[in-house]
N, C-alpha and C positions, 0 to 999 in steps of 0.2 A: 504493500500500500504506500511507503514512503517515495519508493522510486513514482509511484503514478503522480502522487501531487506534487513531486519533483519536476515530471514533465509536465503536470499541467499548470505549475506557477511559471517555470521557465517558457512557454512557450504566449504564454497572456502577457508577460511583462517583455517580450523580445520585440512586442509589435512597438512598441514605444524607444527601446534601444537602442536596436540595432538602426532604425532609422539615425537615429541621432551617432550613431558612431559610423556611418556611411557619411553623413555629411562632414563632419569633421574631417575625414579623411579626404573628402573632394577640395573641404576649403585649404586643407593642406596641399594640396599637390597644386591647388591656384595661385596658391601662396609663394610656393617655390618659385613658380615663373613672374608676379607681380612682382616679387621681392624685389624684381632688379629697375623695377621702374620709379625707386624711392631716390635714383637720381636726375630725375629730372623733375620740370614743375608744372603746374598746371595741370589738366586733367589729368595725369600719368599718374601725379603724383598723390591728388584726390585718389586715386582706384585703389592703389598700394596703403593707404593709409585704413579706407573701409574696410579690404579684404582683409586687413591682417587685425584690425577692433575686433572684425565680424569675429576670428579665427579665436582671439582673445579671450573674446567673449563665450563662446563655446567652448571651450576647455573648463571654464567654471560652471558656466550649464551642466555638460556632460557630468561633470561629480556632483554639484547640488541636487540634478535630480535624479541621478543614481539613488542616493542616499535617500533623501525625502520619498520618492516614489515607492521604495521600498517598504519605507514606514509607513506610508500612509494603505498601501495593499496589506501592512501586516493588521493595523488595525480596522481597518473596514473588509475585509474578509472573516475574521475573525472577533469583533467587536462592535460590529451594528448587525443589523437586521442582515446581513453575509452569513453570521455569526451562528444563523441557528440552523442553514445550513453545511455547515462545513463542519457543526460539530454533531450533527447529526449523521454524518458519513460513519461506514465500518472501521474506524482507526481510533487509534490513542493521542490524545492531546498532546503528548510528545512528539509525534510523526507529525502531528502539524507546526508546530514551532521549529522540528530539526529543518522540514524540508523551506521552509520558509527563511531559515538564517544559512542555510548552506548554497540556495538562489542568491540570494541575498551578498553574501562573499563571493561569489563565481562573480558575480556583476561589478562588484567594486573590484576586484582585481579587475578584470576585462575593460573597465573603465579605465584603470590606470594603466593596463599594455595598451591599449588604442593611443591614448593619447601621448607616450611615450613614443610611439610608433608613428602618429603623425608629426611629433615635432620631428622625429629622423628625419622623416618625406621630406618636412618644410626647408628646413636648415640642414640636414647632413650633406657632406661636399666629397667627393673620391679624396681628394687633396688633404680634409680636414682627417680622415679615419686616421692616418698615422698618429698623430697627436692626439686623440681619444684616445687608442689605444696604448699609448704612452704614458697618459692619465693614470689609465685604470691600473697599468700595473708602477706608476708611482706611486698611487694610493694604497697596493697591497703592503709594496714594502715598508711605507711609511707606517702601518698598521701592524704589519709582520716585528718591524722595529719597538715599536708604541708599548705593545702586549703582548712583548717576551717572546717572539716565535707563535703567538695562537691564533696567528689570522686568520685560521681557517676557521678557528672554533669562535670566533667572535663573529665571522660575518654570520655563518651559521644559526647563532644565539640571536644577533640583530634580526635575521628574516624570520626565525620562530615568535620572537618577540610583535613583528609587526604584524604577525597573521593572530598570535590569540590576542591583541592590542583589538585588531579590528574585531573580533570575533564577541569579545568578552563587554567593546563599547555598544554592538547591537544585540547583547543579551542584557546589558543596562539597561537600554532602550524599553527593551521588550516589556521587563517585569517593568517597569516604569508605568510604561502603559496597560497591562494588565494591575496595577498599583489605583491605577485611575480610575477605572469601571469601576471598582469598588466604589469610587464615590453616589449618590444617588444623583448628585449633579453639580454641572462645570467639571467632566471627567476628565476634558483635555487639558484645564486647568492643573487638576488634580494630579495627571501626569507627570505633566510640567515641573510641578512642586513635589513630586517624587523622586524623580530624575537628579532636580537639585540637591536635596536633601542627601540621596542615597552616595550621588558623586561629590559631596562635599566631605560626607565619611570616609569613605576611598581614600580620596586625593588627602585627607588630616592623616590617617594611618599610616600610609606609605610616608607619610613625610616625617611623621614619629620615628616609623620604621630607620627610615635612610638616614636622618640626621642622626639617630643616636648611633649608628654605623659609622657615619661622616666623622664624627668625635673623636670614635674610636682608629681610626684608619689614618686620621689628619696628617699623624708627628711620621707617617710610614713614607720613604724614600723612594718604595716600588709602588705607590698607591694605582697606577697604572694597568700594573699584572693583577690584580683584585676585579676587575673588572668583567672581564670574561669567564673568573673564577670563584668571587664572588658575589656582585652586587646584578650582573645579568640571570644568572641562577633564581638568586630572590624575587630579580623582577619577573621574569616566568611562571616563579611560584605560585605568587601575588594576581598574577593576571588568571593562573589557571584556578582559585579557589573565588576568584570574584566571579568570573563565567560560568563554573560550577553552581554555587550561590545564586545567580540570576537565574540560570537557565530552571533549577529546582522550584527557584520563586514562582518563576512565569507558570512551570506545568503544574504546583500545590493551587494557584489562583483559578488556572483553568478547570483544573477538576475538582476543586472544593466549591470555590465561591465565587465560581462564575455569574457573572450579571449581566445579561444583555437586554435588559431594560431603560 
């Protein structure tokens, strides 16, 4: 059952995406060729300035309503009059919250390789790869230097870190807004002022957490090598027990006290 509402969130919410990741990559590739007419003036230089706002401007569309569209399908499929549909389906309120945050991540990543992938189109130059890839492995070494020989275990930590980061801020979300229905009214309010609340605890704890780390680590010479060894550790920890925590919040709300009144 999860893989079905896997294809059927993915395939409802694609009608809206994929268009917008087809056009950014058109306004990239116009981009490329206008680019060059930001030397001269006059209407050349009107065209080159629209196309690349327009170009501008969609790259933050593309993530704002990545994000928003998501939330707003998790709550109104599951928190209006949707609601009494979907949870009337043969499935476990978990299968509807897993397949809904794992659509959910597929798209915010695919969001950010699109438009990684059209700034290449726009601006990458045959001439310029040498020196990219002179960059990157400046940065390994400088990294490989930095944290003892563990560059590998640190980039590593950094991309696990950015995937439960994202994973663990839309199961905030989630219970947030299953936090809200409970209210009898002003739920989106009530979200809102969940959200806050719950990410103010977070954000105080971790920072108890780290500073009294911080203290301790201060007077250390290597404070450097701790990093990959132990303050990235923690933060994994930290992100995988706050996710865990949501994710239980959201499916305890849906199956106890659920309210879609």
């Amino acid at each position: 059952m999860l893989t079905k509402l896997m294809k059927y969130e993915l395939k409802a919410t694609s009608r809206l995406l994929i268009p917008l990741y087809l056009i950014l990559l058109l306004l990239s590739v116009i981009n490329r060729f206008v680019f060059k007419l930001n030397d001269y003036d006059g209407i050349a230089k009107f065209i080159n300035v629209f196309f690349m706002a327009s170009y501008i401007i969609l790259i933050f569309v593309v993530l704002i309503v990545t994000v928003i569209y998501m939330i707003v399908r998790f709550y109104k499929n599951l928190l209006t009059d949707e609601g009494y549909l979907m949870f009337t389906l043969p499935t476990k309120s978990h299968q509807l919250i897993t397949s809904k945050l794992l659509i959910t991540v597929l798209w915010t990543i695919l969001s950010i390789a699109v438009i990684l992938l059209s700034l290449f189109i726009a601006f990458a130059k045959p001439d310029s790869m040498p020196a990219i890839i002179d960059g990157i492995r400046q940065t390994m070494l400088s990294i490989n230097r930095d944290f003892g020989g563990n560059s590998v275990l640190f980039i590593i930590e950094v991309v696990i870190m950015c995937l439960l980061s994202l994973v663990s801020n839309i199961l905030l979300i989630y219970v947030s807004i299953a936090l809200g229905q409970l209210f009898s009214k002003h739920k989106i309010i009530g979200s809102f002022a969940a959200y806050m609340a719950i990410y103010t605890v977070i954000q105080f704890l971790m920072l108890m957490l780290f500073g009294t780390l911080g203290v301790y680590t201060s007077n250390k010479p290597d404070i450097a090598l701790l990093f990959p060894k132990v303050f990235f550790p923690l933060v994994i920890l930290m992100l995988i027990i706050m996710g865990v925590g949501c994710y239980i919040g959201t499916n305890y709300i849906f199956k106890r006290k659920l309210n879609l009144d």
